[in-house]
C-alpha positions in Angstrom: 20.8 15.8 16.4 24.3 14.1 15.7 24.9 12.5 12.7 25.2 8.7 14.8 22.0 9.5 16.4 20.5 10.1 13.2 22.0 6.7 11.7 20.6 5.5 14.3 16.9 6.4 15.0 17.3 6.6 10.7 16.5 2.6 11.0 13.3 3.0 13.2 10.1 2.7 11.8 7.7 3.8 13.9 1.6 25.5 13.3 -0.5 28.9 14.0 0.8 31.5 10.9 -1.0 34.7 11.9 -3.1 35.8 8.7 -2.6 32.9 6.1 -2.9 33.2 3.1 -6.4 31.7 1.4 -5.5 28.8 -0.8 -7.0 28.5 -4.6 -9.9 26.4 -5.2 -9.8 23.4 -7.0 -8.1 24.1 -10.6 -7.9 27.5 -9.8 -3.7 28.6 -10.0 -3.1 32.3 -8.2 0.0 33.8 -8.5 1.5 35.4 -5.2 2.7 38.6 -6.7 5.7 38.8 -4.3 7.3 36.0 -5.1 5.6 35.2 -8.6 4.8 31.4 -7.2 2.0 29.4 -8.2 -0.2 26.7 -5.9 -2.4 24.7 -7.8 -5.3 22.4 -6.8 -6.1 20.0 -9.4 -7.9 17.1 -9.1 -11.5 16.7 -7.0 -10.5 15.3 -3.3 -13.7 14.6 -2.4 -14.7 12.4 -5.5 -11.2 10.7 -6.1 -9.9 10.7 -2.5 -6.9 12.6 -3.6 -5.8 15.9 -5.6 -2.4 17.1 -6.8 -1.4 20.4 -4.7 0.7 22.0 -7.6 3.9 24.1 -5.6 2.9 23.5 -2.2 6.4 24.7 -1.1 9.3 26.6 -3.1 11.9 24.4 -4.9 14.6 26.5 -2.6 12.6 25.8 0.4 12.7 21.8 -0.4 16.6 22.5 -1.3 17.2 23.9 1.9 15.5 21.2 4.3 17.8 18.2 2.2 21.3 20.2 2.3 20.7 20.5 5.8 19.4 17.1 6.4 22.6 15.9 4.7 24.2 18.1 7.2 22.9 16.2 9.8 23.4 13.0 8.8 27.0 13.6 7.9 29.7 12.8 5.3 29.3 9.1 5.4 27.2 6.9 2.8 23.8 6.2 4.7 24.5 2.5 5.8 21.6 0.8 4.7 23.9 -2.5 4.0 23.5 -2.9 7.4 20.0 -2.2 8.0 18.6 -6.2 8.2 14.4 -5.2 8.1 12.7 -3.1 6.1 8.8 -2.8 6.1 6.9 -4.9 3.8 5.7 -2.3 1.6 9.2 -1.8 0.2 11.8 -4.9 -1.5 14.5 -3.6 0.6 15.9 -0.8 3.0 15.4 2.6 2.5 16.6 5.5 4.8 13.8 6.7 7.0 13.4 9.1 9.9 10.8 10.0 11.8 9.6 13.2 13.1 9.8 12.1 17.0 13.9 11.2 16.1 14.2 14.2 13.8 12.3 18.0 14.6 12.4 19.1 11.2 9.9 17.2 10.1 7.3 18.0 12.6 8.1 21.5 11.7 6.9 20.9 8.7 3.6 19.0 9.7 2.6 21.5 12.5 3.3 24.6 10.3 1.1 23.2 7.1 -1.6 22.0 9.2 -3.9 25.1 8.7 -3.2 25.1 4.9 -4.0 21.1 4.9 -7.0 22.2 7.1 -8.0 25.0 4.3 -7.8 22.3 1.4 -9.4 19.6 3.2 -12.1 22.1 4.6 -12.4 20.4 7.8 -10.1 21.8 11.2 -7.2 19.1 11.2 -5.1 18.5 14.6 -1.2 16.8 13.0 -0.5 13.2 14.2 2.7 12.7 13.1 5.5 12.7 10.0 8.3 10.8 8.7 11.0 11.0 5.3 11.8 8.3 3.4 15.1 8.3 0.5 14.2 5.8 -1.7 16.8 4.8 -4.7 16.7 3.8 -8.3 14.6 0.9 -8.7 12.9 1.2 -5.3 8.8 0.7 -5.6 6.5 0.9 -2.7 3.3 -1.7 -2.3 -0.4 -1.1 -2.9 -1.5 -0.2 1.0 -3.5 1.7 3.0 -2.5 3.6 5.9 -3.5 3.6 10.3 -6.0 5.7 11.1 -3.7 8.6 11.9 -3.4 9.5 8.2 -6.8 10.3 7.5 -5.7 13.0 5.5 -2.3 12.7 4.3 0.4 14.9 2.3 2.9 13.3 0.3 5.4 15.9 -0.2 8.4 15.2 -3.0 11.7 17.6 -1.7 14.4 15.8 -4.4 15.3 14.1 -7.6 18.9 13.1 -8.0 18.3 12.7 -11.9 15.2 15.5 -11.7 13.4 12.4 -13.0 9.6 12.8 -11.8 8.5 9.7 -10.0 4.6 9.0 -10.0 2.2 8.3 -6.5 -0.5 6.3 -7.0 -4.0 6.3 -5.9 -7.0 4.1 -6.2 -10.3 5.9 -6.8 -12.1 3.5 -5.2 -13.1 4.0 -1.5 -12.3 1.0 0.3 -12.7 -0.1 3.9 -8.8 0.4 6.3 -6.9 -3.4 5.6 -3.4 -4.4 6.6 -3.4 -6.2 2.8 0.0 -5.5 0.7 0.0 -5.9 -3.3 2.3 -5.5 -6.0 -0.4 -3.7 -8.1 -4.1 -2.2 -7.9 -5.0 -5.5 -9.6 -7.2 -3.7 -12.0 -9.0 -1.3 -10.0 -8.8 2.4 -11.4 -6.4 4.4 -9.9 -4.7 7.8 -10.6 -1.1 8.5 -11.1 0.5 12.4 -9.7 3.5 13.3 -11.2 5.5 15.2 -8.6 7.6 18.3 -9.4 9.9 19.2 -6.5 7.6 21.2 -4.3 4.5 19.6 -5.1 2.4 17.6 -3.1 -0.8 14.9 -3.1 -3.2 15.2 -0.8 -4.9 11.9 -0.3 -7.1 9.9 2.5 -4.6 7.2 3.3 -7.2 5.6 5.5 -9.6 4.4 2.6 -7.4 4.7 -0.7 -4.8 2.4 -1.2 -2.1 4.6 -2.9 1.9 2.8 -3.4 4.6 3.2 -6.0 4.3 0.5 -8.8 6.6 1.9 -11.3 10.5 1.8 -10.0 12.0 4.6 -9.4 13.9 5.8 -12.3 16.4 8.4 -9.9 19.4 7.7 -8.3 17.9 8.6 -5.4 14.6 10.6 -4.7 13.7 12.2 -1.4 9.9 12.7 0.1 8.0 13.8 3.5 4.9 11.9 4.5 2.7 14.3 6.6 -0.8 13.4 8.3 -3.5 14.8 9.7 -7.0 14.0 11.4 -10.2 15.9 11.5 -10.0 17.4 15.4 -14.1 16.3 15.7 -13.5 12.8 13.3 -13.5 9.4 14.2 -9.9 8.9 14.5 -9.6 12.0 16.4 -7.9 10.2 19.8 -5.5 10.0 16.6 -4.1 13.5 17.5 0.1 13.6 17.5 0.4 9.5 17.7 -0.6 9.6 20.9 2.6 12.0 22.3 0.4 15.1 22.3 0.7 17.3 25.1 0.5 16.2 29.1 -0.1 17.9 32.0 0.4 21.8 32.1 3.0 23.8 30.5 5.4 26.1 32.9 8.4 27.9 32.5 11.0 28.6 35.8 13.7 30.9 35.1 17.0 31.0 37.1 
């Protein structure tokens, strides 16, 4: 993608590995004795509706994807001084690309989705995924999510100041609601601190999660990936509705 076409679609809102490898149990923190990394589960995803998945991805790996996002997007400041709408979980414009405008990103959902599957414990089909840059002072709503992010992976790639920047998450299980707060208004809700690599794994659908405290970096960078149970209820879900059509065929000249 060019860097104008990824100004551009920027403003829009809107995997098999053969042999994987088993991931830990909750609390349990294996270390992969090639690489000497550590994934953590911590935190009971059934009981909470989210759990903190402690070095999901390498710090390089997340270091990698931004350089060459910045690549793409060019030398230019991203012009969100232009940008005139923003959704209404957020005070103002943030940079935001989705994976339909830019690959990457579904790279990164379809190549997870077994190891989502294998924490969730249920066989997961990817709907769809999307980055957001958000800068200093930046705080996102109390929400819930559509019914494609019944399982959901908020994934943090970059702190400009290496500042950690909490996600939020009610405990309660709630009914899906288009309602937007500045706060949990006293309900319980946990906060994840994010190194770079890390994840939270949370039910989008029926735990209103946001951002409440501003956010203390520069600039901070996360993917949002989501999931559906293949056999669920918001299984018609499956890749935002731009799943495969017809039969696949290749000619060759």
């Amino acid at each position: 993608m060019t860097a104008g076409a990824m100004r551009e679609e920027a403003g829009k809102t809107r995997e098999e590995i053969g042999n994987p490898v088993p991931l830990p149990a909750v609390g349990a923190e294996p270390r992969d004795k090639d690489n000497g990394s550590t994934v953590a589960v911590i935190g009971d995803y059934r009981k909470d509706g989210y759990a903190h998945v402690r070095g999901l991805i390498p710090p390089e790996v997340a270091a990698a994807f931004l350089r060459r996002l910045r690549q793409d997007m060019g030398p230019d400041p991203v012009p969100l001084s232009r940008v005139s709408k923003h959704p209404n979980l957020l005070a103002r414009p943030a940079f935001e690309v989705y994976g339909q405008f830019y690959p990457p990103l579904d790279f990164f959902l379809w190549g997870l989705t077994p190891a989502a599957g294998r924490l969730v414990g249920v066989d997961l089909l990817p709907t769809y995924a999307y980055l957001r840059l958000y800068r200093e002072g930046d705080v996102c709503k109390v929400h819930s999510d559509r019914y494609a992010c019944q399982h959901s992976l908020s994934l943090t790639l970059g702190y400009s100041d290496g500042k950690t920047w909490a996600l939020e998450v009610e405990r309660r299980r709630t009914d899906p609601s288009a309602k937007v707060d500045p706060d949990f208004g006293g309900s319980d809700f946990g906060a994840v601190e994010m190194a770079v690599g890390d994840a939270v794994l949370y039910q989008g659908v029926h735990h209103r999660h946001g951002r409440t405290t501003p956010n203390p970096n520069r600039w901070s960078a996360h993917i949002f990936l989501h999931w559906v149970e293949r056999d669920g209820p918001y299984g018609d879900q499956a890749f935002d509705g731009r799943g495969p059509q017809g039969e696949l065929d290749f000619g060759f000249g």
